[in-house]
N, C-alpha and C positions, 0 to 999 in steps of 0.2 A: 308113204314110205314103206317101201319093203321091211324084212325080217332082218336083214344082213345091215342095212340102211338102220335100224333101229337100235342094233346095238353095239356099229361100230362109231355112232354119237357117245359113247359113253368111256372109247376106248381112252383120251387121252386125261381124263380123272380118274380111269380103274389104274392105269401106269402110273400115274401120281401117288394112289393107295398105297400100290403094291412096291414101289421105289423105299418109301418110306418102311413099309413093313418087310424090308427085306434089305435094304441098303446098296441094292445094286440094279443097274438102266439094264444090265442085259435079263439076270434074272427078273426081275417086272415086268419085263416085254415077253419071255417065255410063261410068264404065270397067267397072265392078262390073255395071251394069245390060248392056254390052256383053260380058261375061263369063258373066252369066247366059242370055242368050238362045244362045251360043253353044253352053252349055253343056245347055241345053233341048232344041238341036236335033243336037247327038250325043250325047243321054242314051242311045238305044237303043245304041249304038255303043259305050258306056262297058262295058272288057269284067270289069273289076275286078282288073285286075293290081296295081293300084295303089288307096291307099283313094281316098272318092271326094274326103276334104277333098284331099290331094295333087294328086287330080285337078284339082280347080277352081282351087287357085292357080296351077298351070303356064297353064292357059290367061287367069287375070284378071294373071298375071304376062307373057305376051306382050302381053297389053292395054295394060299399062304400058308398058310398053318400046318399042310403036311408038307411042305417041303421045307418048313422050318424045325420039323421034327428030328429031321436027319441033315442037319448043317449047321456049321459051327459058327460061333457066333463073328459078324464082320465087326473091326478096329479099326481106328485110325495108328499110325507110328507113336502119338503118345500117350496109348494104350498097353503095351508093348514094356518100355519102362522110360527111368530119365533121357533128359536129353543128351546127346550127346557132345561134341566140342568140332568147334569149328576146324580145328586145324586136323581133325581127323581125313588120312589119305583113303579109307575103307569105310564106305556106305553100310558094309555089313551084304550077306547072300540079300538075294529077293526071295520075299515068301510068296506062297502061292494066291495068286489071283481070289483065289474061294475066301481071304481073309477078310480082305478089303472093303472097308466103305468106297465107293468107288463115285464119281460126277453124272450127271446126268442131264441133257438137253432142256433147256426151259421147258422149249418148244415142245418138250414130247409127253410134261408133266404138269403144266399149265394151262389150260384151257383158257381163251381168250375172253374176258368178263367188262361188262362195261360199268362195275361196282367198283373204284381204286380202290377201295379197302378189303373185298375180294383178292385183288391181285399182290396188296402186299400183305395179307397172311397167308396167301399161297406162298410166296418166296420167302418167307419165314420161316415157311413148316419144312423146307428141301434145302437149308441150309445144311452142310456136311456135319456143322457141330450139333444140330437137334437132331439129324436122322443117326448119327453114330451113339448121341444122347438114348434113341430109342432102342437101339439095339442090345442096352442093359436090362430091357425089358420081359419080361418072359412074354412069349408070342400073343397071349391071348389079353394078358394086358394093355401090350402095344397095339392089338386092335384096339380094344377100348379106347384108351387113349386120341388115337386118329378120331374113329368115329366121334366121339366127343366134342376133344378139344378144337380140333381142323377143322372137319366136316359141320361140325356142331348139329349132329346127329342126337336125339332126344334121348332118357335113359330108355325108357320104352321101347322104342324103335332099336336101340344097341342088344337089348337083353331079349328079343325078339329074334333077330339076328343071328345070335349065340345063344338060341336055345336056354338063357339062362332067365334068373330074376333081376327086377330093379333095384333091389338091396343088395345083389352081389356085384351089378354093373357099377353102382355107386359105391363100394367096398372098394374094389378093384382100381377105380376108376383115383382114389384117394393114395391108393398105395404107388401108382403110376406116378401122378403129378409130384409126390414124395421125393421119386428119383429123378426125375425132369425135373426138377428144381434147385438140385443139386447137384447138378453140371455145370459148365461155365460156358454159358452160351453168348456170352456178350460183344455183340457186333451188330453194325448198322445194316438197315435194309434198302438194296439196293434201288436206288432212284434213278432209270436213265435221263430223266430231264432239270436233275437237277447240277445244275452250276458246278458248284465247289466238287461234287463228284467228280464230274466230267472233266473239272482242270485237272483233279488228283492224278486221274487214271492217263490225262495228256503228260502229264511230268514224270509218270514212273513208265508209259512206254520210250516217253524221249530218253530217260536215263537208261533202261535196260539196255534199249538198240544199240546207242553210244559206248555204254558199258562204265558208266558214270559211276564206279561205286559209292563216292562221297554224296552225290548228288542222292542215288538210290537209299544210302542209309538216313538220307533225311525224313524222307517219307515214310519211314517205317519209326511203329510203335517199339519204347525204349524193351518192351518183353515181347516183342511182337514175335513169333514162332513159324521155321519151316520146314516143312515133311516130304518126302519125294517118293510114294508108294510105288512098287512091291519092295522098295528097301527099305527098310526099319529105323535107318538114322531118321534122327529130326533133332532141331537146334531152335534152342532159346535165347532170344536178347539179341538185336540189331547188331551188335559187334559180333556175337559170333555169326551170327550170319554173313556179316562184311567181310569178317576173314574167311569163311567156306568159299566164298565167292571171286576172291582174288587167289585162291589156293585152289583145291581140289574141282571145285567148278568154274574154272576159268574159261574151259572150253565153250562156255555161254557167247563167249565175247563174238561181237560181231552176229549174233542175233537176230530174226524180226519176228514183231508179233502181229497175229490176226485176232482179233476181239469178236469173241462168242460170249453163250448166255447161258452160266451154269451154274446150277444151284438156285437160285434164286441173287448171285451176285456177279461181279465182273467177269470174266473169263478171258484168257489169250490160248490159243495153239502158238509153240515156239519153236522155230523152225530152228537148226544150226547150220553155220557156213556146211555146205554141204561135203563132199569127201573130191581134193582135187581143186576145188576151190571153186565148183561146177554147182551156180545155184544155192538152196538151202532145202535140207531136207528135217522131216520133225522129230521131235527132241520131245517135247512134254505139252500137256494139258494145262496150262497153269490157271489154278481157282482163287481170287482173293478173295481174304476178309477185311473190310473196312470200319475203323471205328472212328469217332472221335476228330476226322479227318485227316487218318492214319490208316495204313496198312497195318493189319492187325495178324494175318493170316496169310502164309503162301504155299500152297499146299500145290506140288509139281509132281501128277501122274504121271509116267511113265511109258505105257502102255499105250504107246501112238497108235499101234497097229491095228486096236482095234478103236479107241477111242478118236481117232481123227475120221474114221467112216461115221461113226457114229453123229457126230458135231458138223458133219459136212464139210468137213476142210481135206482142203488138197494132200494129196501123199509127196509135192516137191513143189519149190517155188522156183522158179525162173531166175 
């Protein structure tokens, strides 16, 4: 295996690193990509003291850490303040993209394992409510953190990494899980092969398409919550969401959805009747969260224009 072969094996776990320690698929893929070219041009220099994966996250982890020195920290809407009320005709401005906890491709932060218990504390760790969780972090905590908790990275090998000791990796490491623990991170983790899922997510695209509201607010949790980033609204409680829905976003109606893999849980790209009556053209990213066997979470990106290249979905449907 060549040099180039060697450590773009490693690219789609340093994107996963660095997704999390940063909150956003474009930023991760620039840092990863700055990481690798760094890491290209002192491959000769690479003397093997250390293995070469170690290698590569110390440097895609200083990657992180200066570009986290000068950027502000990413939210989700209910970050931001209360919720808002359903029957509101004004989303609010859109705030700038640099805010955003923002989605992210399974496919591009998942490496494919044939551990299941690998694969579901991978989609655990890239759920939007822990990586927005992590972003309360001051940087060099939320590395710990990852390498730690995710990675399950030794304290040795972390404090090695960062230069520091294993009493302040274990210090750190206690004040982290501190604030990770008091988030409200509670939702189920996605199972494509299981049943009751797979009806759930049948009944709420049949109801969207149709534009079913009664049907749609059965499925959703009685506090279940939704957010539409770069706008700031977000709504709590199934009714007000069922009035937003027949009010201000009624342009939904007439709808379809494509099923992607984001976050570690369900995903649709949302196409709307298109303009003219010509086709459908997109509308949002939509991410759920699932509990209880309920929709817990409907968090509707906005930003097609870059997020539909990114997810591999079409720019108009037929």
């Amino acid at each position: 295996m060549n040099d180039v072969a060697q450590l773009e094996a490693y690219r789609p776990e340093l994107t996963g690193y660095c997704y999390r320690m940063l909150g956003s698929a474009f930023d991760a893929e620039d840092a990863v990509q700055d990481a690798m070219v760094r890491a290209w041009r002192g491959f000769d220099g690479f003397d093997g003291r250390s293995a070469l994966r170690s290698w590569l996250y110390r440097i895609t982890t200083n990657v992180c850490l200066t570009m986290l020195s000068s950027a502000q920290r990413r939210v989700r809407p209910m970050d931001l303040g209360p919720a808002g009320s359903g029957r509101a005709t004004d989303a609010g401005e859109p705030r700038p993209d640099e805010i955003w906890v923002g989605p992210v491709p399974d496919s591009r932060v998942l490496p494919e394992r044939a551990d299941p218990a690998e694969v579901v504390a991978g989609r655990e760790s890239i759920r939007l409510a822990f990586v927005a969780a992590l972003q309360h972090l001051p940087p060099r905590q939320r590395a710990v953190l990852i390498l730690r908790d995710v990675l399950a990275w030794s304290a040795s090998e972390v404090a090695e990494l960062l230069d520091t000791s294993v009493a302040s990796v274990n210090s750190v490491l206690q004040r982290a899980r501190a604030t990770i623990a008091a988030a409200d991170l509670g939702a189920d983790v996605h199972r494509p092969l299981d049943e009751e899922q797979r009806a759930l997510l049948a009944r709420y695209v049949r109801a969207f398409e149709a534009y079913d509201l009664e049907a749609l607010t059965t499925l959703l949790h009685e506090d279940a919550t939704l957010s539409m980033p770069p706008l700031p609204l977000w709504l709590s409680g199934r009714d007000e969401i069922a009035v937003w829905m027949g009010g201000t976003g009624g342009g939904c109606q007439g709808s379809r959805l494509i099923p992607v893999a984001a976050n570690g849980v369900p995903a649709f790209g949302q196409y709307r009747p298109g303009a003219g009556g010509i086709g459908h053209d997109p509308w949002a990213l939509i991410v759920l969260d699932i509990s209880g066997g309920r929709i817990a979470g409907v968090s509707n990106f906005l930003d097609t224009a870059r997020l539909f290249p990114l997810f591999g979905l079409p720019n108009h449907l037929d």
